[in-house]
N, C-alpha and C positions, 0 to 999 in steps of 0.2 A: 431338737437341736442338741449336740454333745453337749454335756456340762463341760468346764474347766479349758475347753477349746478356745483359740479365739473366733471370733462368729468371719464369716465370708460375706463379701460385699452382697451377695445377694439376701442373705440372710437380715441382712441392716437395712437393707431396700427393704425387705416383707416388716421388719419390726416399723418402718417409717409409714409405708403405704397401711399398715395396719390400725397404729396410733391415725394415721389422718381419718380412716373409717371410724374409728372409732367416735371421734369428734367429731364428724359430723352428726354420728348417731347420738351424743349427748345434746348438742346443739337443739338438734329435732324432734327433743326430749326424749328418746328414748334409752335412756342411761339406768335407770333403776336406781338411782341411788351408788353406783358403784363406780369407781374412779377409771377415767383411761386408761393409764398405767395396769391399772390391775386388769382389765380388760385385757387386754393385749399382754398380757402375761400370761393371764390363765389361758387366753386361746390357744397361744405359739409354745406353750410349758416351756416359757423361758422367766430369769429372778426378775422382779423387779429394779435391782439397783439396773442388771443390762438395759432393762430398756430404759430408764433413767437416763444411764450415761450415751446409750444412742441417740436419743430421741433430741437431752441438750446438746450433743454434738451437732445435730439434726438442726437444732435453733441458731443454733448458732454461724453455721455454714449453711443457710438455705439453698435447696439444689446443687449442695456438693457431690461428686461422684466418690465412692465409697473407695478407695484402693485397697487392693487385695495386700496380706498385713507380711512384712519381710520372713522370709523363711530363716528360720535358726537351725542349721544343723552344726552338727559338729565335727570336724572331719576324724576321729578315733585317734590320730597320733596322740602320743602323750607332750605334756605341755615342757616336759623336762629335757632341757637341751644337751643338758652332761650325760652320756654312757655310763659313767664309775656312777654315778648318785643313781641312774635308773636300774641299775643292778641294787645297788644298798637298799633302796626301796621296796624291790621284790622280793628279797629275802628278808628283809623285817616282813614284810606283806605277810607272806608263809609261815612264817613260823609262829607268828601270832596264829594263824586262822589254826593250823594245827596244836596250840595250843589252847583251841579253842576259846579264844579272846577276842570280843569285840575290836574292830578296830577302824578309828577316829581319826580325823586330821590332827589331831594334838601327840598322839605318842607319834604317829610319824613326823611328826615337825621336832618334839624333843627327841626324837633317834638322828632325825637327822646332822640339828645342831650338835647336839652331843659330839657326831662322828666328827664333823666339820671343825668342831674346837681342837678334838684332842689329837689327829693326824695331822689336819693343816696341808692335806697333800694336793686342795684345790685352789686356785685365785678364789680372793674376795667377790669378786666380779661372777663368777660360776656358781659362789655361793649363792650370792643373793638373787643372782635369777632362778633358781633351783628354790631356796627358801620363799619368795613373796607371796608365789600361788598355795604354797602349803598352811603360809602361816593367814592369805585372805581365809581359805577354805577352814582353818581352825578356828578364826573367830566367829565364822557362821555355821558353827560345829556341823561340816556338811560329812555324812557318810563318804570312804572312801574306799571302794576295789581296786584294787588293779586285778 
């Protein structure tokens, strides 16, 4: 099974049907001394905490059907609705990289402000929809391309 993926309903089916073999086989004494969990971890080379958190989802919904988990894509538009701001952007973008400079949600959110204060040439309203996602993305210092 991928690491880091999220697991597929069938995959949560073999971790449940695997746990129940399992138990039965400790049950019938033949366990060796080693836990279910870990059993059915090292078989499937899946962590422990997964099948933890399977197995009590598993408890806790007896004979639920597993549903397949919502897909996240993202459609590539950019999330900035202003033109003028998506141009300012790309060229701070640039010239940083060419200046061979890391670059972070935080100096693009202080260029942007910066710009925003000292021309005044946008509504407040354009700012702040343009500013929100930069300064979310600054406080969970996420790397930023354009």
């Amino acid at each position: 099974m991928a690491r880091g993926k999220p697991l597929t309903p069938q995959e949560k089916c073999r971790i449940v049907k695997a746990h129940e073999y399992f138990t039965s086989e400790e049950k019938a004494g033949r366990s060796w001394g080693v836990g279910t969990r870990e059993r059915v971890g090292a078989c499937l080379d899946i962590g422990l905490a997964t099948v933890a958190r399977v197995i009590s989802f598993w408890n806790k919904n007896p004979g639920t059907k597993f549903d397949e988990p919502l897909e996240t894509k993202r459609s590539g538009h950019s999330k900035y609705t202003s033109p003028e701001l998506r141009g300012v952007i790309r060229e701070f973008v640039i010239a940083e990289n060419e200046a061979t400079r890391p670059i972070t949600a935080q100096p693009i959110a202080n260029h942007v402000a910066l710009l925003v204060t000292t021309t005044k040439t946008m509504s407040t309203m354009t700012a702040m929809q343009v500013m929100r996602p930069i300064i979310a993305a600054a406080t969970t210092m996420q790397m930023i391309k354009l």
